[in-house]
C-alpha positions as CSV (number, residue, x, y, z in Angstrom):
1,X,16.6,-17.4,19.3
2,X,18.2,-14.3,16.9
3,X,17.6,-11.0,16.4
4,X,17.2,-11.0,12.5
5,X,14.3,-9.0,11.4
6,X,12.0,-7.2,13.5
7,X,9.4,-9.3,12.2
8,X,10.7,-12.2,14.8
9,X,9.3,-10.0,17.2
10,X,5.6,-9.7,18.5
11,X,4.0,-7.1,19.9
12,X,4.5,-8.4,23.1
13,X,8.3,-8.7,22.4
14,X,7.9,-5.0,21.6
15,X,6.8,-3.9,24.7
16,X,8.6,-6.6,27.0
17,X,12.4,-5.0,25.2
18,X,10.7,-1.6,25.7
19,X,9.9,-1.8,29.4
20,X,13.5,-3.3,29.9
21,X,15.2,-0.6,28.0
22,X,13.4,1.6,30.0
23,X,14.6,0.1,33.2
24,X,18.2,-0.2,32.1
25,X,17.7,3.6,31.0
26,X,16.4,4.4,34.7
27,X,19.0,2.2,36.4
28,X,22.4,3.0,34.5
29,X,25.4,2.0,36.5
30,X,22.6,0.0,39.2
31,X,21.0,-2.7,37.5
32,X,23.7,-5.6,37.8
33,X,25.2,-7.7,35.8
34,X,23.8,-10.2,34.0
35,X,25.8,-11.2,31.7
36,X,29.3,-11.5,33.8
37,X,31.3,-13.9,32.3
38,X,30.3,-14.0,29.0
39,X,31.7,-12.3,25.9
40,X,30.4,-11.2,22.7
41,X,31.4,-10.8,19.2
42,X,31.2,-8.1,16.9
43,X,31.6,-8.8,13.6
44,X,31.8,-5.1,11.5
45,X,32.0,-5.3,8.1
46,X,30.8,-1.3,8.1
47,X,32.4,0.8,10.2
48,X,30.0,3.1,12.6
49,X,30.1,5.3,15.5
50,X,26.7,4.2,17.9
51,X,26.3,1.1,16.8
52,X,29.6,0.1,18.1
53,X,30.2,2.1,21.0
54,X,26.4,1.2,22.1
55,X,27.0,-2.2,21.5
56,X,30.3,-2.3,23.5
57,X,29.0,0.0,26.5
58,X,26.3,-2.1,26.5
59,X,27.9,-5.5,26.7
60,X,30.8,-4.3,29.4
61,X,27.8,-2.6,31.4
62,X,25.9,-5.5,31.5
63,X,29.2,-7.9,32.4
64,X,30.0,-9.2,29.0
65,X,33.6,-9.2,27.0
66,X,32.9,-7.6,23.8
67,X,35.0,-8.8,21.0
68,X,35.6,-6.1,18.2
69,X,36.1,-8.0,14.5
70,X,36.4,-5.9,11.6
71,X,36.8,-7.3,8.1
72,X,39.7,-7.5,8.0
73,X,40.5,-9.7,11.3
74,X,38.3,-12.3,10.0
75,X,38.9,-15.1,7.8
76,X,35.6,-14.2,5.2
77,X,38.6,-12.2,2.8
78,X,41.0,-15.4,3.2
79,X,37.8,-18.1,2.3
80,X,36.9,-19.3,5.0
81,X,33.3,-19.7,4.7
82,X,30.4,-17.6,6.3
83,X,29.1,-21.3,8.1
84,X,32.6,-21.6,9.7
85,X,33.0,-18.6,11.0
86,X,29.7,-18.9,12.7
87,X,30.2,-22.8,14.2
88,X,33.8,-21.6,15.4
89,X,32.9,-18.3,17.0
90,X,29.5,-20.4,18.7
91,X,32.4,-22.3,20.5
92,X,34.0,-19.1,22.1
93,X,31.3,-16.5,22.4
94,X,27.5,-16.3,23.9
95,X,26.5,-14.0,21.5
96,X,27.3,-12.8,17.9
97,X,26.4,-9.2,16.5
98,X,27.1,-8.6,13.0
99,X,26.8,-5.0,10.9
100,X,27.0,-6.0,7.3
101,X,26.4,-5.2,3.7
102,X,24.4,-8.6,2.6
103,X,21.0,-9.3,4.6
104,X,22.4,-12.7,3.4
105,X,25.3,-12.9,5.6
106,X,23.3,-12.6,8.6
107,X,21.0,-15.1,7.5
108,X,23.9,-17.2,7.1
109,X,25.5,-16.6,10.4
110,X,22.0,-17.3,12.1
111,X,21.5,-20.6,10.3
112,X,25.1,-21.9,11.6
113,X,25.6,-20.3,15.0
114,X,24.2,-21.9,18.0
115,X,24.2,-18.8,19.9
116,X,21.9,-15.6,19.4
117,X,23.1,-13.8,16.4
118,X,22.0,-9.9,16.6
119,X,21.1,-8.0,13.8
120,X,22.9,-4.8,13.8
121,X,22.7,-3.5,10.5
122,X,21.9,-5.1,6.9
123,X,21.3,-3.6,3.7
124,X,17.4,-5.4,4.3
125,X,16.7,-4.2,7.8
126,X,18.2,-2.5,11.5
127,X,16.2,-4.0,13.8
128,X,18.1,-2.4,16.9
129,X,17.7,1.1,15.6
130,X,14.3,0.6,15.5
131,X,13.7,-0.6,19.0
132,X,16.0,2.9,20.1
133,X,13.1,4.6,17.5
134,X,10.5,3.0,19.3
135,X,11.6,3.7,22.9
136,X,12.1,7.5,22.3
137,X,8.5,7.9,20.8
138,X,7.6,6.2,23.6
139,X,9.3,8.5,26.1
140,X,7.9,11.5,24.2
141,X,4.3,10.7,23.7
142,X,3.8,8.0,27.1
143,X,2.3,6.0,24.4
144,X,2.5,4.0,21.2
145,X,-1.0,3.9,19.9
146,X,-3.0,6.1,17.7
147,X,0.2,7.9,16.9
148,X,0.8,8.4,12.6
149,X,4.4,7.6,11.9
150,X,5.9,9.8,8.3
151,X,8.8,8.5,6.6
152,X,10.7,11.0,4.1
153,X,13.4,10.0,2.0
154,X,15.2,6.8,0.8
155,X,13.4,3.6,1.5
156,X,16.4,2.1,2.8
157,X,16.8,-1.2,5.3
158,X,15.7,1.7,8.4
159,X,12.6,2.4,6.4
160,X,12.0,-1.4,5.9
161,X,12.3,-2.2,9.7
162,X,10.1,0.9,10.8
163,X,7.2,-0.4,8.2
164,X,7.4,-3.8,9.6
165,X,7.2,-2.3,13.2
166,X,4.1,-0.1,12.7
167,X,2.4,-3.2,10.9
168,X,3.2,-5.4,14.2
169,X,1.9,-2.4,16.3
170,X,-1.2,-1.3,14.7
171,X,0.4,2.4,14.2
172,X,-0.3,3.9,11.1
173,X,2.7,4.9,8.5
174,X,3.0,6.9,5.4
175,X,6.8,6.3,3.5
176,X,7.3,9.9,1.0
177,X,10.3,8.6,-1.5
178,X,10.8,9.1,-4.8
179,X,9.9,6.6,-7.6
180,X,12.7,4.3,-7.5
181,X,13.9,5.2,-4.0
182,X,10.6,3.9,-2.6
183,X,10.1,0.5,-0.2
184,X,10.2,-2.6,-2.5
185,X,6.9,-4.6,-3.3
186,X,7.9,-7.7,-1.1
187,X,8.7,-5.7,2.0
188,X,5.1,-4.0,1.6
189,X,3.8,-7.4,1.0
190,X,5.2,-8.6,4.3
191,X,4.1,-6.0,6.3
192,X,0.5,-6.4,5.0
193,X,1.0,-9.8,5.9
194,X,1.8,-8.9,9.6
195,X,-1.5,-7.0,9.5
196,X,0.2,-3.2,8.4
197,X,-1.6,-0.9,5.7
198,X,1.5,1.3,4.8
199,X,0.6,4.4,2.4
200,X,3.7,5.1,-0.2
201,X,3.5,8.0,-1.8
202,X,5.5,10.9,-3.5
203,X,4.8,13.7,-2.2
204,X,6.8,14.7,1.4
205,X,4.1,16.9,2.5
206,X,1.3,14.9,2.2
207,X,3.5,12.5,4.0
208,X,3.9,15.1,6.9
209,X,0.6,16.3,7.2
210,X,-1.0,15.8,10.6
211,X,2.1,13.0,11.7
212,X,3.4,13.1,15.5
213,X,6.9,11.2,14.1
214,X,8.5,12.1,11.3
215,X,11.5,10.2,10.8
216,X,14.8,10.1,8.3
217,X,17.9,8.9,7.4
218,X,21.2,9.6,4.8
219,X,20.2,10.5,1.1
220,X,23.5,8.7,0.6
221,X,24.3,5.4,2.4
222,X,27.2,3.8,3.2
223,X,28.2,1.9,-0.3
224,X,26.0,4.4,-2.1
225,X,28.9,6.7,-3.0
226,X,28.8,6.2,-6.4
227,X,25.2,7.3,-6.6
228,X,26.0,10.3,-5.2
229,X,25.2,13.5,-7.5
230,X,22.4,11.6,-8.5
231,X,20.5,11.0,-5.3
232,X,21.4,14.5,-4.0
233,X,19.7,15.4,-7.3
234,X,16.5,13.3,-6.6
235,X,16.6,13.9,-2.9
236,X,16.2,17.4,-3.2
237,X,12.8,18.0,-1.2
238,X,12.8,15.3,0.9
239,X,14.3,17.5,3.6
240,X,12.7,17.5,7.0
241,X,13.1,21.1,7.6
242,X,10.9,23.9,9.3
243,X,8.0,24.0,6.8
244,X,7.8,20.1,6.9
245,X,7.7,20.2,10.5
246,X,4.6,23.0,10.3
247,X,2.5,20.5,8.5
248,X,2.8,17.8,11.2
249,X,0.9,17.7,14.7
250,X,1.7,20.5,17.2
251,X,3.7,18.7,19.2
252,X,5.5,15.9,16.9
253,X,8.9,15.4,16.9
254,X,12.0,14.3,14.2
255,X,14.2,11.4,14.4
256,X,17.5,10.6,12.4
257,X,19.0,7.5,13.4
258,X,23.1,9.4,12.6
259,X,25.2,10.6,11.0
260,X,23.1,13.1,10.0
261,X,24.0,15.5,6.8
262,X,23.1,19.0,8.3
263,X,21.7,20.5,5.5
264,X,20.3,17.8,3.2
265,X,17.9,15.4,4.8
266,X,17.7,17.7,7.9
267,X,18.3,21.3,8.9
268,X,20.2,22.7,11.5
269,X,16.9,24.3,12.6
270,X,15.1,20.8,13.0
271,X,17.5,18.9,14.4
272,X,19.0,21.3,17.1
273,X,15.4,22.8,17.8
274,X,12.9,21.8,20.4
275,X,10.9,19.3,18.1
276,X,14.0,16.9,18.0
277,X,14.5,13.7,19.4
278,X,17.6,12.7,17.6
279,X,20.0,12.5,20.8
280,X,17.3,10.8,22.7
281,X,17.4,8.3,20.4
282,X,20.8,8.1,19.7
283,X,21.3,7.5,23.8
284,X,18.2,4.9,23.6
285,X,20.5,2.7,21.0
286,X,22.4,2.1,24.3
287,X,19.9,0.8,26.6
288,X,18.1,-1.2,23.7
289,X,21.0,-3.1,23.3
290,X,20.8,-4.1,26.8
291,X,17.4,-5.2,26.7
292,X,18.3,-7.2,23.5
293,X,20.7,-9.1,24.7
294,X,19.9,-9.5,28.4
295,X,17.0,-11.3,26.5
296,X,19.3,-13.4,24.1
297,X,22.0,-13.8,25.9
298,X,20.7,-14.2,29.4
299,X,20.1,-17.5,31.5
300,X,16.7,-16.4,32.0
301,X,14.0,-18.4,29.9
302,X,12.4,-16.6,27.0
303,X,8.1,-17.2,26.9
């Protein structure tokens, strides 16, 4: 079994990674280790701060090697093919985690690989940032029902895998981009075809209005850069600052999955204020990990 999409998952899955993030995040430095013995490899074609120290911490905590493999330590620049790379590394390793620019590669490492293959960042979805999103609403609100989720800004691979969650969880979503920036028509198709209704629209505020989550990410993503003065352009109001945050529920809260740009997609005032949840999730990336691959990677059998 992988971790490709978050559309893999059900909503039993969900809850089951949930409660065991949650137990990893109540047990830190007593809950065992699992996965002694084993190692795991971490293929980073993108650089990144949490996703590789979470990944890392979370492997050695849990007993595992992790294996660090950046572009250019593998063979993918020399030829080697994607479907090598994946039978070889199935021959050393438990478990492969890739961050990449192609959804593609992943797909391809998954389709080759006969161990788990992990999801940790495509330019389609971020499944494990996600989970971290989900386990911090959770935390906050004891609950994750009957709770309207707001998206405002680029409807990027986060965006994707937060619409596909709130279809396989019955929560209710409302994406705020602008036209051209929105979520594309097949990943709306998909989600209605998990049993999701999400509302796209233009405006931020109607987004925001009466939502307990209001989540958002860079204006400018990594391989982006070239775009740049245009999207800051277009991005303009699709800030979650103190006005946007009025319009929401009394007691909802922000999330930013980092590096955040203090001052365009987020204000200092938001972020460092009492309605922010951005460092609880940023910690929860750590003990989602666990739960994901204590699942994958673990000797126990997966119902």
């Amino acid at each position: 079994m992988n971790l490709i999409s978050i559309s893999e998952l059900s909503r039993q899955d969900i809850l089951r990674l949930l409660d065991s993030a949650d137990a990893f995040r109540a047990r830190r430095g007593g809950h065992g280790t699992p996965l002694q013995g084993k190692s795991l490899a971490m293929i980073f074609e993108k650089p990144s701060t949490r996703t590789r120290v979470s990944l890392e911490v979370a492997a050695s905590e849990l007993g595992a090697h992790p294996l660090y493999l950046s572009a250019g330590e593998l063979q993918l620049g020399r030829g080697e093919t994607v479907a090598d790379t994946a039978r070889v590394l199935s021959r050393y390793v438990a478990g492969i985690t890739a961050r990449v620019y192609s959804h593609g590669t992943i797909e391809q490492l998954a389709a080759h690989a006969s161990v788990p293959v992990i999801n940790a960042l495509s330019d389609w979805e971020h499944p494990l940032q996600i989970l971290a999103d989900l386990q911090t609403v959770r935390q906050r609100f004891s609950r994750l029902e009957n709770l309207k989720l707001a998206w405002i800004g680029d409807g990027n691979n986060v965006c994707n895998s937060l619409i596909l969650a709130a279809a396989i969880l019955g929560l209710e979503i409302v994406v705020a981009s602008p036209p051209g920036y929105q979520p594309t028509a097949r990943m709306l198709e998909q989600a209605r075809r998990l049993g999701g209704d999400p509302n796209v629209l233009v405006e931020p505020a109607e987004a925001a209005r009466d939502a307990d989550v209001l989540v958002t990410d860079t204006w400018v993503s990594m391989g982006d850069e070239g775009e740049e003065a245009e999207r800051l352009r277009v991005f303009g109001r699709y800030q979650i600052n103190s006005d946007i945050m009025s319009l929401a529920s009394p007691d909802s809260i922000a999330l930013h999955c980092l590096p955040a740009h203090r001052g365009q997609e987020i204000t200092d005032e938001v972020m460092d204020g009492p309605q922010s949840a951005v460092f609880d999730e940023a910690e929860n990336r750590l003990h989602t990990s666990k739960a994901v691959m204590a699942w994958l990677m673990g000797d126990a059998k997966k119902d």
